[in-house]
PyMOL Python script that loads the backbone (N, CA, C, O; Angstrom):
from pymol import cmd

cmd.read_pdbstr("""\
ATOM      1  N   UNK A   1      51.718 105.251  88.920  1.00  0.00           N
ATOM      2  CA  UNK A   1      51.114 106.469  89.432  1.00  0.00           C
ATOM      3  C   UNK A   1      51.052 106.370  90.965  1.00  0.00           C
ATOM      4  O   UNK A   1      50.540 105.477  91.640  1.00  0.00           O
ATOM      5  N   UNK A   2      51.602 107.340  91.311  1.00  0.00           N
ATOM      6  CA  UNK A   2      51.380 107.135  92.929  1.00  0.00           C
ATOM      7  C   UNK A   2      49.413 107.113  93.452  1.00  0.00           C
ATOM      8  O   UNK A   2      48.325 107.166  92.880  1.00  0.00           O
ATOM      9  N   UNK A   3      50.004 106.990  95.002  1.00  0.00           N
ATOM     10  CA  UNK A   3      48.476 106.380  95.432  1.00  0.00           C
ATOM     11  C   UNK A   3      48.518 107.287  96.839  1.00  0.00           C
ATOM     12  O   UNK A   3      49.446 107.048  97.611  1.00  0.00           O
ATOM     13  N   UNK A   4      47.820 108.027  97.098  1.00  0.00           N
ATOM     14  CA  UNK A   4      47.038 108.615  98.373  1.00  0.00           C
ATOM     15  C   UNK A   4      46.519 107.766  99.316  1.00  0.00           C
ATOM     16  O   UNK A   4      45.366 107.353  99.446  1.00  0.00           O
ATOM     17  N   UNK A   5      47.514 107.553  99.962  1.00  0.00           N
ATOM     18  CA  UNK A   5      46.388 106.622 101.389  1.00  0.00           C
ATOM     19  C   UNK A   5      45.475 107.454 101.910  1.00  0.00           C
ATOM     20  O   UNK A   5      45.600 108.679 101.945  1.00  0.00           O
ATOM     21  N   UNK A   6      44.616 106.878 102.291  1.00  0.00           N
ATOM     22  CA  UNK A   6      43.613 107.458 103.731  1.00  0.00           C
ATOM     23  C   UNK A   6      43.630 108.041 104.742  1.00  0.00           C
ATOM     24  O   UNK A   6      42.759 108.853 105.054  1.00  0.00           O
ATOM     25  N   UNK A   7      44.733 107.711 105.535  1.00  0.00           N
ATOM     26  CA  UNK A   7      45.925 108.556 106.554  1.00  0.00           C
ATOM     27  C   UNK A   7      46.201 109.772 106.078  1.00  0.00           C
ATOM     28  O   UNK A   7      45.900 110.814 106.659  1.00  0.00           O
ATOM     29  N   UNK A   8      47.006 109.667 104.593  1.00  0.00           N
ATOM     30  CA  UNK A   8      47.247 111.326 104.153  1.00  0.00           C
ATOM     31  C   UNK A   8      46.576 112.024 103.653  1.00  0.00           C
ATOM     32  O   UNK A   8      46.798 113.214 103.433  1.00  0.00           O
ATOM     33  N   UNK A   9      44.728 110.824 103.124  1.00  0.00           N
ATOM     34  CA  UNK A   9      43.875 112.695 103.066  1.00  0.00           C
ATOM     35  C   UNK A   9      42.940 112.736 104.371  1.00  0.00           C
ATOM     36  O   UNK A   9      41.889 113.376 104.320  1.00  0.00           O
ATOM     37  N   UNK A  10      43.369 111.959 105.709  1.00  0.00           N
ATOM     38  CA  UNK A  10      42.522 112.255 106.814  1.00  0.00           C
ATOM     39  C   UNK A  10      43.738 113.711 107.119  1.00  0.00           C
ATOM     40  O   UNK A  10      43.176 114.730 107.519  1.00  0.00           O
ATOM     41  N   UNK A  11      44.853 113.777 106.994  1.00  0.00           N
ATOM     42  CA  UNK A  11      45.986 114.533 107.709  1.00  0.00           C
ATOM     43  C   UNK A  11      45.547 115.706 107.006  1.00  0.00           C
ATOM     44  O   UNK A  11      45.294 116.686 107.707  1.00  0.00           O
ATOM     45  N   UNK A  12      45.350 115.845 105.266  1.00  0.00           N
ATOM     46  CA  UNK A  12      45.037 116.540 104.539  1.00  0.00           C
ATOM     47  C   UNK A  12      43.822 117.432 105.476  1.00  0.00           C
ATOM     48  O   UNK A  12      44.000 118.609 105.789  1.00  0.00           O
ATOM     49  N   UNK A  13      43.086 116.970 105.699  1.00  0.00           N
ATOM     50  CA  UNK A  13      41.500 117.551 106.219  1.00  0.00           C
ATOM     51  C   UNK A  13      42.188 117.818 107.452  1.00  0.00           C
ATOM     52  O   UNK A  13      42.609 118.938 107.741  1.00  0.00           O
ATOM     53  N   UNK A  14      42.283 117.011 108.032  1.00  0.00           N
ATOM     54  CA  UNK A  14      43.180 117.600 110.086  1.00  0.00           C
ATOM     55  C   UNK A  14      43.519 118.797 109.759  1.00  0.00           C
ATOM     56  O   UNK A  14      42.782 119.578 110.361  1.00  0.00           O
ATOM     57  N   UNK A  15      44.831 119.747 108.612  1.00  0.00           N
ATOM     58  CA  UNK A  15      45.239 120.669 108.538  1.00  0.00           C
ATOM     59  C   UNK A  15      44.335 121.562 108.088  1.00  0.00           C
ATOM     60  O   UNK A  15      44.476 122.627 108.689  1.00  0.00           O
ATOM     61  N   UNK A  16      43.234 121.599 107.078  1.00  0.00           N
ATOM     62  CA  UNK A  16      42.569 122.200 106.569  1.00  0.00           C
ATOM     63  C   UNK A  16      41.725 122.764 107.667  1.00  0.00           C
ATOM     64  O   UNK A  16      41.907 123.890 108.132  1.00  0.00           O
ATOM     65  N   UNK A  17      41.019 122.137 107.966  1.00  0.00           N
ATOM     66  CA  UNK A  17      40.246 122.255 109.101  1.00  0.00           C
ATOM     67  C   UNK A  17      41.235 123.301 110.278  1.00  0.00           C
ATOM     68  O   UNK A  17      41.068 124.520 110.238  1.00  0.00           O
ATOM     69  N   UNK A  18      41.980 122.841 111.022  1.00  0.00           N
ATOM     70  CA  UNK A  18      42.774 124.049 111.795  1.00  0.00           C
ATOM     71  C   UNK A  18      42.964 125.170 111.297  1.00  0.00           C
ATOM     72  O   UNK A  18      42.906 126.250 111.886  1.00  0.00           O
ATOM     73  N   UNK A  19      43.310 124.886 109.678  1.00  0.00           N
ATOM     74  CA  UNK A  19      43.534 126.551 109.181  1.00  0.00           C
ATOM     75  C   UNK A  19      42.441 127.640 109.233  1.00  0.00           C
ATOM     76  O   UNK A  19      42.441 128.868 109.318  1.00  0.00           O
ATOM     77  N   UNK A  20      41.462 126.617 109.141  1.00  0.00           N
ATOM     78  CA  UNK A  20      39.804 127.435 108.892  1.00  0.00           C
ATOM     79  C   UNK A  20      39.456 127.578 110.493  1.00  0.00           C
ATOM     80  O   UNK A  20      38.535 128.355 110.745  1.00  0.00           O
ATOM     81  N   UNK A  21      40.064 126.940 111.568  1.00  0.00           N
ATOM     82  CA  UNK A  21      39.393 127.255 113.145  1.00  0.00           C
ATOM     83  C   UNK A  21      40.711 128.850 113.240  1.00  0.00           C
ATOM     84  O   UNK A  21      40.452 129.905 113.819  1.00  0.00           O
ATOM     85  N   UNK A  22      41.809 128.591 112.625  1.00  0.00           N
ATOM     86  CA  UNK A  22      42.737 130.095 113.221  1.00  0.00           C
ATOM     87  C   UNK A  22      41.848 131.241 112.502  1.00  0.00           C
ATOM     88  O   UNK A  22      41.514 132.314 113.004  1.00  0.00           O
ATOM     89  N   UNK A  23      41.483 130.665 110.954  1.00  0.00           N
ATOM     90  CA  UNK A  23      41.133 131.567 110.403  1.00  0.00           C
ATOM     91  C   UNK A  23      39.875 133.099 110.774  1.00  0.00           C
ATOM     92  O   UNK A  23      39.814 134.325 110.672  1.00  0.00           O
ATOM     93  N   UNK A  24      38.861 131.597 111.359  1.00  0.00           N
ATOM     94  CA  UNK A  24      37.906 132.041 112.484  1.00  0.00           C
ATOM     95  C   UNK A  24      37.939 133.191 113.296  1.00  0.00           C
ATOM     96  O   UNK A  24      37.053 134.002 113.565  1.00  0.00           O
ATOM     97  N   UNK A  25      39.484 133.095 113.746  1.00  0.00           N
ATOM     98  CA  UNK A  25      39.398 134.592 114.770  1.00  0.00           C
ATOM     99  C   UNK A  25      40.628 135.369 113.755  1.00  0.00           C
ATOM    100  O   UNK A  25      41.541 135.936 114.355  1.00  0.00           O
ATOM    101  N   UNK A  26      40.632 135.381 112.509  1.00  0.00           N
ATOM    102  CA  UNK A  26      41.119 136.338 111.860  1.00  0.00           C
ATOM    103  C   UNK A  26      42.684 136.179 111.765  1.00  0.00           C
ATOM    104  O   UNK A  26      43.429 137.041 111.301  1.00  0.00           O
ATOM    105  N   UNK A  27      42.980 135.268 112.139  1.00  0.00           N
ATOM    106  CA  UNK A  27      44.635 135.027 112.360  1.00  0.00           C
ATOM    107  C   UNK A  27      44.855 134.246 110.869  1.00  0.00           C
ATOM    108  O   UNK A  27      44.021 133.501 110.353  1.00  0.00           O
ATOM    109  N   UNK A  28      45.999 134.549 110.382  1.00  0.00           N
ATOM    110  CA  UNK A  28      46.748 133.991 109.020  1.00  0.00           C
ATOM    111  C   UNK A  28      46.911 132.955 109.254  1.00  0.00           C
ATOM    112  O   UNK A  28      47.270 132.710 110.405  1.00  0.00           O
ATOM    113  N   UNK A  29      46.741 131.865 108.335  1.00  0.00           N
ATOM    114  CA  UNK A  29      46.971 130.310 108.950  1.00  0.00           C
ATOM    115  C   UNK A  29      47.564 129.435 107.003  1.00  0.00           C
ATOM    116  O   UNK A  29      46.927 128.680 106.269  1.00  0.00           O
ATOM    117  N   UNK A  30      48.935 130.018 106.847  1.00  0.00           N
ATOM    118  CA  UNK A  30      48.616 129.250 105.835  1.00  0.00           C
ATOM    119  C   UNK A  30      50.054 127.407 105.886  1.00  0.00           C
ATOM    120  O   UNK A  30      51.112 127.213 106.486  1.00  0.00           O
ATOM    121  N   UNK A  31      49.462 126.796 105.202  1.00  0.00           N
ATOM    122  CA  UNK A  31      49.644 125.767 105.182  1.00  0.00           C
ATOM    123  C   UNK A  31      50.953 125.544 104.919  1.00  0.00           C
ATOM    124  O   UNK A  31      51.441 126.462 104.259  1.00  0.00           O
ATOM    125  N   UNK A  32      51.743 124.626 105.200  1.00  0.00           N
ATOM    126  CA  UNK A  32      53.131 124.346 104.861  1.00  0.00           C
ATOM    127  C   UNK A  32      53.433 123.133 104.300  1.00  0.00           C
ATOM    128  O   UNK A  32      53.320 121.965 104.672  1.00  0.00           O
ATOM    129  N   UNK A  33      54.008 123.903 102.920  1.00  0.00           N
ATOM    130  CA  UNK A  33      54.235 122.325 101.878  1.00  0.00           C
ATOM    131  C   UNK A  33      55.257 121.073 102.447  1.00  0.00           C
ATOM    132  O   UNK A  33      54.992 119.871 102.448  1.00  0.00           O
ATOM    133  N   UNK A  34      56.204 121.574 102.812  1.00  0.00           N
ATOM    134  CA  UNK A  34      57.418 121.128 103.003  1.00  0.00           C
ATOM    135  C   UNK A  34      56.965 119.596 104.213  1.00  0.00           C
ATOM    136  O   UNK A  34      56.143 119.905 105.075  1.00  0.00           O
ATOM    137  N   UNK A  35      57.341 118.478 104.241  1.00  0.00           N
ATOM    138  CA  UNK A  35      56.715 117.844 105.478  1.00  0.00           C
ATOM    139  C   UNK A  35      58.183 117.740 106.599  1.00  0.00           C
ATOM    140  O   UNK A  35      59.039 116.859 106.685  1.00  0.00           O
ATOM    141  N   UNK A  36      58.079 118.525 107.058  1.00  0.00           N
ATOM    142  CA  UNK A  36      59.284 118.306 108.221  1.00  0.00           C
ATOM    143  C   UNK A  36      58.706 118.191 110.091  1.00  0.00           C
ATOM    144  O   UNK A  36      59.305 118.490 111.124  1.00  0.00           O
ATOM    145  N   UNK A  37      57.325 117.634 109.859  1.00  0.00           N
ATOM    146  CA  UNK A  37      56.629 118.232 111.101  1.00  0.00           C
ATOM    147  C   UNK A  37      55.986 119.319 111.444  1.00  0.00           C
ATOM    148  O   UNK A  37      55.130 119.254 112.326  1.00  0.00           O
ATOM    149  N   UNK A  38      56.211 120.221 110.965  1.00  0.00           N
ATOM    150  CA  UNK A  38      55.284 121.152 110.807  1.00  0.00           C
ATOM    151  C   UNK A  38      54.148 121.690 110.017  1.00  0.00           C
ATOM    152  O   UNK A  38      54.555 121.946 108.884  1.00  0.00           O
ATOM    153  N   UNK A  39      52.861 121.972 110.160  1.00  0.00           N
ATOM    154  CA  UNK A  39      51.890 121.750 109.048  1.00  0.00           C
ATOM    155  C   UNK A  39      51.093 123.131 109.063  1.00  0.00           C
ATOM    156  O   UNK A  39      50.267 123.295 108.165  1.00  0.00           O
ATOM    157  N   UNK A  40      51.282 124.193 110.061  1.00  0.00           N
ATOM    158  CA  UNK A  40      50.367 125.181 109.687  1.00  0.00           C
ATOM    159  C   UNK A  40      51.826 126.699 110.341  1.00  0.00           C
ATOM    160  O   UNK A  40      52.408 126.627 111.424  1.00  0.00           O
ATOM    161  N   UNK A  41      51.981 127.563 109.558  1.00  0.00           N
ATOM    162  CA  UNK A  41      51.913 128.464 110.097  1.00  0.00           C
ATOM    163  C   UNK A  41      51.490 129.706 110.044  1.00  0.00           C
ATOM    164  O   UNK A  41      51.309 130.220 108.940  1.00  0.00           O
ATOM    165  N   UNK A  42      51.256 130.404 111.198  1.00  0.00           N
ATOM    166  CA  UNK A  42      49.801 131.270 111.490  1.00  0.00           C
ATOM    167  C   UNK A  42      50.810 132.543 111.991  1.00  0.00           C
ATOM    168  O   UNK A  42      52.029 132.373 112.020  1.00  0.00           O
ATOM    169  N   UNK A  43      50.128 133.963 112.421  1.00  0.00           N
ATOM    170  CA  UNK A  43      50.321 134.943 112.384  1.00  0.00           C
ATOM    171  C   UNK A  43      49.559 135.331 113.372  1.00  0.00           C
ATOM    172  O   UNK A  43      48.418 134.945 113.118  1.00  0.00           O
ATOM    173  N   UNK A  44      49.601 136.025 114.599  1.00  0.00           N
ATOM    174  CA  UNK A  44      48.012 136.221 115.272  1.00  0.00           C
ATOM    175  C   UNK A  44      47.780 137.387 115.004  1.00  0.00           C
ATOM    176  O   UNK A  44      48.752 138.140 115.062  1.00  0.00           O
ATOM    177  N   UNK A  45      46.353 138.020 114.592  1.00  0.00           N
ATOM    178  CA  UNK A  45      45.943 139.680 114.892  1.00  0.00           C
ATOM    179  C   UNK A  45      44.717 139.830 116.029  1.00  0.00           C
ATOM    180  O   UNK A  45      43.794 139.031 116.190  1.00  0.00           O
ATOM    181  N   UNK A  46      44.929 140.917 116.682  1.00  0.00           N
ATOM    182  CA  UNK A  46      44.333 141.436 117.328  1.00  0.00           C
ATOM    183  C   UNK A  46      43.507 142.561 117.049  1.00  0.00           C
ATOM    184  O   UNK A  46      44.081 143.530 116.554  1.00  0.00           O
ATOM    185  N   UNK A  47      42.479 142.629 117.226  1.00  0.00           N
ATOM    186  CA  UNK A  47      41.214 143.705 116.820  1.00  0.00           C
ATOM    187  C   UNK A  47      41.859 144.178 115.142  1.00  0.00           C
ATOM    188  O   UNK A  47      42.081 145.359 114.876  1.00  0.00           O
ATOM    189  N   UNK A  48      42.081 143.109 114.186  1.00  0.00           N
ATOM    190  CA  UNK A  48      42.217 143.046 112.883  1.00  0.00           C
ATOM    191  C   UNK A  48      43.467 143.600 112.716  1.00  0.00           C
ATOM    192  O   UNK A  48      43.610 144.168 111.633  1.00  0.00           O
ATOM    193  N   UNK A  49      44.575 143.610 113.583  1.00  0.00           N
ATOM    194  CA  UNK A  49      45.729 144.330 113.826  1.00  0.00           C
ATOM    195  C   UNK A  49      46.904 143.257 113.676  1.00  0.00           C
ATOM    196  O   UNK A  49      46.846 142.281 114.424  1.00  0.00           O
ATOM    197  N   UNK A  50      47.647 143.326 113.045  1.00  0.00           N
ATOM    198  CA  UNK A  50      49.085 142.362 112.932  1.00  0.00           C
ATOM    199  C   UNK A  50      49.906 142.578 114.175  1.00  0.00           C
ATOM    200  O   UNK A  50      50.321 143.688 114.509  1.00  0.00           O
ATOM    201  N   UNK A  51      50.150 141.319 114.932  1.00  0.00           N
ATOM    202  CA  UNK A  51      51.189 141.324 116.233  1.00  0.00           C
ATOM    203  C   UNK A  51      51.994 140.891 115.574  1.00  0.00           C
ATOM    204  O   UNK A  51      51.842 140.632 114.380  1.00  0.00           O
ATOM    205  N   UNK A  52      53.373 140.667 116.447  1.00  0.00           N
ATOM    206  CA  UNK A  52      54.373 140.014 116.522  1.00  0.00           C
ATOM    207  C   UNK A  52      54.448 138.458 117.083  1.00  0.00           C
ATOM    208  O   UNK A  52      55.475 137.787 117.186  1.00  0.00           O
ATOM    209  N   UNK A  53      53.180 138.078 117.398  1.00  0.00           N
ATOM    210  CA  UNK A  53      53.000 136.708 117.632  1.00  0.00           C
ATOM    211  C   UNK A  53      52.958 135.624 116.222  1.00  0.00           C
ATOM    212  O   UNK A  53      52.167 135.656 115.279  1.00  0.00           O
ATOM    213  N   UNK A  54      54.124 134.667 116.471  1.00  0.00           N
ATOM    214  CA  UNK A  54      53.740 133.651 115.281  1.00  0.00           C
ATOM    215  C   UNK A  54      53.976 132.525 115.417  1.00  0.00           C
ATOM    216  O   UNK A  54      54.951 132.337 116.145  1.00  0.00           O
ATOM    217  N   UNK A  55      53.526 131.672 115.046  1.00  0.00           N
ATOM    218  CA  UNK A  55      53.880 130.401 115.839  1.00  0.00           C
ATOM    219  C   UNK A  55      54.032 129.231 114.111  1.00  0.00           C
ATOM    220  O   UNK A  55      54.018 129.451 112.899  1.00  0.00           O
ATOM    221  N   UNK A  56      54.138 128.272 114.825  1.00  0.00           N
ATOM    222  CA  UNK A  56      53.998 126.883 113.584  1.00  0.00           C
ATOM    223  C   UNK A  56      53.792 125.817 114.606  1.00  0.00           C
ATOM    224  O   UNK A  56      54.305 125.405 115.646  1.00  0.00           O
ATOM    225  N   UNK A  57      52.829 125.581 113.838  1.00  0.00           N
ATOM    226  CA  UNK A  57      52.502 123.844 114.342  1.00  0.00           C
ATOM    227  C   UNK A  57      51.871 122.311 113.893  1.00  0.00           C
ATOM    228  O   UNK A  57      51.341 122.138 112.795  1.00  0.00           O
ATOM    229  N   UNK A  58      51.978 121.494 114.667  1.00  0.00           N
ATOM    230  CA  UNK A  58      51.722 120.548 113.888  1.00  0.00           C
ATOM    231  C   UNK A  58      50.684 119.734 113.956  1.00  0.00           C
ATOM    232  O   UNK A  58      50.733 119.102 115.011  1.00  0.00           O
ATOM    233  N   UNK A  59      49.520 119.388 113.135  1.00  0.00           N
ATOM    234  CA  UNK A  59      48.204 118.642 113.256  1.00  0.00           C
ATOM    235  C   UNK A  59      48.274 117.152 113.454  1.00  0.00           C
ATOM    236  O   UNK A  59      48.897 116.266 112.869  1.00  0.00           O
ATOM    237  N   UNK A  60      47.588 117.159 114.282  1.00  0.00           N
ATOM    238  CA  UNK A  60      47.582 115.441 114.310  1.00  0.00           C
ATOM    239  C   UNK A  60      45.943 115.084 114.075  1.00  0.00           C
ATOM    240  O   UNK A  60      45.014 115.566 114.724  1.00  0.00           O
ATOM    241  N   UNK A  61      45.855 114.209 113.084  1.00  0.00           N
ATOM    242  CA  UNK A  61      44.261 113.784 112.795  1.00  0.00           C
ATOM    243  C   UNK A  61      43.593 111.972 113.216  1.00  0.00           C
ATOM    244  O   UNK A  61      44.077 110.891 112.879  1.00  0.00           O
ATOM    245  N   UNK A  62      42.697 112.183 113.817  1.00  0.00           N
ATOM    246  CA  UNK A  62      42.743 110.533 113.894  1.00  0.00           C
ATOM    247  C   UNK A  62      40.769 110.177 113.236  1.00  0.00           C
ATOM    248  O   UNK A  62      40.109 111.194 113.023  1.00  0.00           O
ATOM    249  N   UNK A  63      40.235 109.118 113.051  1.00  0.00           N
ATOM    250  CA  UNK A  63      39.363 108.892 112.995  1.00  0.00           C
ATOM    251  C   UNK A  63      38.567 108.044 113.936  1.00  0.00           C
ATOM    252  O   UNK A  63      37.560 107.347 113.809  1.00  0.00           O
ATOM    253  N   UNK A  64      39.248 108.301 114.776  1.00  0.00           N
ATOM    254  CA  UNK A  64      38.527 107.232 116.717  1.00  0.00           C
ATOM    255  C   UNK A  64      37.819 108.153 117.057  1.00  0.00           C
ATOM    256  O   UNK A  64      38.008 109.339 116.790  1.00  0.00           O
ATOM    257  N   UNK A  65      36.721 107.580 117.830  1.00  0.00           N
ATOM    258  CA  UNK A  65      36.134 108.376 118.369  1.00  0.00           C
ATOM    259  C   UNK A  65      37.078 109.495 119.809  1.00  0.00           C
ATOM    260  O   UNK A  65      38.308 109.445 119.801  1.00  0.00           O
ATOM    261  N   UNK A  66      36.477 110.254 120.730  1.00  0.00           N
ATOM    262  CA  UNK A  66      36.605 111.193 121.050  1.00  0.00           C
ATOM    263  C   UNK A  66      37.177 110.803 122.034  1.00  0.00           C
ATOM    264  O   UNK A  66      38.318 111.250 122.153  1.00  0.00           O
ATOM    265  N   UNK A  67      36.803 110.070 122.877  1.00  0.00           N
ATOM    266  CA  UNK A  67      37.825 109.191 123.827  1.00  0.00           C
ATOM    267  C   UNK A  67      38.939 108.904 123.803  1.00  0.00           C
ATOM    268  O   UNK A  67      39.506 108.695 124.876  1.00  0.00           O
ATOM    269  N   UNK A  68      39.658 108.790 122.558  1.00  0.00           N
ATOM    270  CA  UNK A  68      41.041 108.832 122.419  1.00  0.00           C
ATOM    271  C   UNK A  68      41.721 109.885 122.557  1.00  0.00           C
ATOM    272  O   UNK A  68      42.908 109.819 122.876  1.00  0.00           O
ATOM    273  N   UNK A  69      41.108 111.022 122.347  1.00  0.00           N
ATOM    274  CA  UNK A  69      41.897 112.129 122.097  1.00  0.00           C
ATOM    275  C   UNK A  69      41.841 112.757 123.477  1.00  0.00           C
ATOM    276  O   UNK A  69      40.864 113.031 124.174  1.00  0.00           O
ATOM    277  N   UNK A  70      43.372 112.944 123.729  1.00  0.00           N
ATOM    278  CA  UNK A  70      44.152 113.913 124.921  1.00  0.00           C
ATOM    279  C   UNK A  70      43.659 115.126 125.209  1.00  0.00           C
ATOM    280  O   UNK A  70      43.883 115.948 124.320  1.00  0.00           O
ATOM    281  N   UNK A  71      42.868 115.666 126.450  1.00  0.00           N
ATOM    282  CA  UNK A  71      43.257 116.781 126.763  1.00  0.00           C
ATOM    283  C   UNK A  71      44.121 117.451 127.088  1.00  0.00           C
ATOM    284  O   UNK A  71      44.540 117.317 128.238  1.00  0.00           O
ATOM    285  N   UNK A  72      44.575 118.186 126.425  1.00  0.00           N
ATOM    286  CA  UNK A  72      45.903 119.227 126.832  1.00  0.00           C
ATOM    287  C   UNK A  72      45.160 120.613 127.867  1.00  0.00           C
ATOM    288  O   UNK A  72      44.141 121.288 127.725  1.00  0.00           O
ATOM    289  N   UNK A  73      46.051 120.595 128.717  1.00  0.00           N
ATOM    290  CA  UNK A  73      45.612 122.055 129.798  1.00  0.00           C
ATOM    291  C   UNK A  73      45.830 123.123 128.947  1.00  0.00           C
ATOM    292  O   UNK A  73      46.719 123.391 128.140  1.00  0.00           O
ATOM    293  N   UNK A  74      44.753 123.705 129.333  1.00  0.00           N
ATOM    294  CA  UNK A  74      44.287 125.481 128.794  1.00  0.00           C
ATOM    295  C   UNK A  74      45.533 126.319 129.238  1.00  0.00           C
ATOM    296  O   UNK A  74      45.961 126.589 130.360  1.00  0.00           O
ATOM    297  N   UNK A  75      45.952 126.627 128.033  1.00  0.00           N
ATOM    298  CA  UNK A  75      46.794 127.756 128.444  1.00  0.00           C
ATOM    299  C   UNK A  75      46.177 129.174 127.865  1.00  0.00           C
ATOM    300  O   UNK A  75      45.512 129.179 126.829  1.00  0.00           O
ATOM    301  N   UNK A  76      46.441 130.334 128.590  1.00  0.00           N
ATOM    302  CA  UNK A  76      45.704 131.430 128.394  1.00  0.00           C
ATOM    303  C   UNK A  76      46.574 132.289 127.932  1.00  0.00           C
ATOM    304  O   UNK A  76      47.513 132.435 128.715  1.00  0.00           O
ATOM    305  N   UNK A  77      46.682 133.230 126.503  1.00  0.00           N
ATOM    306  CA  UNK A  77      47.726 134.339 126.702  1.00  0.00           C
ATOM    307  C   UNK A  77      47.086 135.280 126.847  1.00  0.00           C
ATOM    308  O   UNK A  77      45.953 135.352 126.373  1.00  0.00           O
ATOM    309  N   UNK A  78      47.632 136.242 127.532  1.00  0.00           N
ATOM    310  CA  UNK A  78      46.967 138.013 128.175  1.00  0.00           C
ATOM    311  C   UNK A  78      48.751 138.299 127.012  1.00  0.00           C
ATOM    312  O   UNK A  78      49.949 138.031 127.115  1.00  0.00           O
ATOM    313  N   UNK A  79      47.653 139.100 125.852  1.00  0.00           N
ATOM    314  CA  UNK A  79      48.493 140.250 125.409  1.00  0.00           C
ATOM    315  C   UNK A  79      48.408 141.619 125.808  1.00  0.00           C
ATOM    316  O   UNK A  79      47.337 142.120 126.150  1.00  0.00           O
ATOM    317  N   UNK A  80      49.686 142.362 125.774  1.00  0.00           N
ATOM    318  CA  UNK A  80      49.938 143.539 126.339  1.00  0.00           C
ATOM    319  C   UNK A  80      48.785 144.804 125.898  1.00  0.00           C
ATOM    320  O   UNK A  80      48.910 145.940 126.356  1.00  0.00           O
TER     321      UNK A  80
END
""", "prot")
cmd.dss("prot")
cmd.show_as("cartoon", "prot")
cmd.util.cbc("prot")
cmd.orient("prot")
């Protein structure tokens, strides 16, 4: 019988969790079976409105504290 490491249900929760922060502002976030690097893709809406924005991306989960983890610079989008 196969065996679930710890790694793949911390990754498990990493994705879950993102789906439920896109979900937050109303954007489609559903999960992707397939493992090719990519783990969520999302849809954005605006004032409950479907754009043409869509993206896919990929979660990375760790269990270190907070210090490890990279800030990435704020990027801002201004939609039309």
């Amino acid at each position: 019988m196969p065996i679930k490491s710890n790694s793949q249900s911390l990754g498990d929760i990493g994705e879950k969790t993102v789906a439920l922060i896109f979900s937050k502002y109303s954007w489609s976030a559903d999960l992707i079976k397939s493992d090719f690097g990519e783990d969520i893709s999302c849809t954005v809406f605006i004032d409950n409105s479907r754009t043409y924005y869509y993206f896919r991306c990929q979660v990375k989960s760790t269990k270190k504290d907070s210090k490890y983890i990279r800030r990435l610079k704020m990027v801002i989008l201004v939609f039309p």
